[in-house]
N, C-alpha and C positions, 0 to 999 in steps of 0.2 A: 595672416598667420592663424594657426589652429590651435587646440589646446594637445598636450602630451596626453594631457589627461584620460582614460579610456571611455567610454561612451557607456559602456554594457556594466561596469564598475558601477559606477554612478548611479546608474536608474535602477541594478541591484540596492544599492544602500540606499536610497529613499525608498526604495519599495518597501525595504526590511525595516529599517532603523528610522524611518522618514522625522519622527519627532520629534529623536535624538537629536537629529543636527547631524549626525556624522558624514552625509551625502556634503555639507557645507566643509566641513574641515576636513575631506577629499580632495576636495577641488580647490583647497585655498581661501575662501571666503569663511574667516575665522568670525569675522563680525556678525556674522547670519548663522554660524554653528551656536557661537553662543547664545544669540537671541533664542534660536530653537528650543537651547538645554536650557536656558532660563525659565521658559515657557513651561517647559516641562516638570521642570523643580518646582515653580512658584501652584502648578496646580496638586501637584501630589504635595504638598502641603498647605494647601488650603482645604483640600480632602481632607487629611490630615487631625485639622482645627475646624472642623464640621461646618466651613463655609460653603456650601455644596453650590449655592448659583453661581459665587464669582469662580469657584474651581469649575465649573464647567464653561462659563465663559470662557478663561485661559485656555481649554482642552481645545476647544472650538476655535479658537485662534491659531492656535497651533497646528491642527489639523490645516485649517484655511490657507494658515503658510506653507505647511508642506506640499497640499496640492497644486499652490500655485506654482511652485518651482518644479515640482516633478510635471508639470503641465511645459511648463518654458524646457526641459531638460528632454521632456518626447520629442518638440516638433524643432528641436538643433537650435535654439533662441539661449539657449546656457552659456552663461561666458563665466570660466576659472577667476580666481584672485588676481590673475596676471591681465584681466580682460580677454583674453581670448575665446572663440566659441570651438563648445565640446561637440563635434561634429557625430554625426549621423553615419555609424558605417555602413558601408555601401555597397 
C-alpha cells in the first residue's frame, strides 16, 4: 500500500518550511514535527539569552534533520504516520 499522501506537497513543505516540521505534521509523523518545532524554539531562544554556540548547535541539528528526511522523501524511502511510503510520481 502507498501513502494518499501527495509526493510534490511534501517535498514543497520541506523545501519551504523544512525547520518548522510542517513537511512531518503533513504526512502524519506528529512525533518528528514536533521534535523539528522544538529544535527550532529551543535555538531562537538560546539566541535570544545570548548563548550563541549551543543556539547554533540546535540550528545545525535541526538543519541535519531536515536534510535527512527531505533526502529519504527525494529518493521515495518516506513512509506517512500510517507507515506507508510516499511514492515518486511517475
Amino acid at each position: 500500500m502507498y501513502s494518499t499522501k501527495s509526493y510534490v506537497v511534501s517535498v514543497c513543505l520541506v523545501g519551504i518550511f523544512g525547520t518548522l516540521g510542517v513537511h512531518h505534521f503533513y504526512v502524519g509523523r506528529w512525533l518528528h514535527g514536533f521534535f523539528d518545532l522544538f529544535l527550532l524554539i529551543m535555538t531562537v531562544a538560546l539566541f535570544i539569552v545570548h548563548l550563541w554556540p549551543l543556539a547554533i548547535v540546535t540550528l545545525i541539528l535541526d538543519i541535519i534533520h531536515t536534510v535527512y528526511f527531505m533526502y529519504k522523501l527525494i529518493v521515495g524511502e518516506y513512509r506517512d504516520g500510517t507507515g506507508k511510503l510516499i511514492i515518486v510520481p511517475v
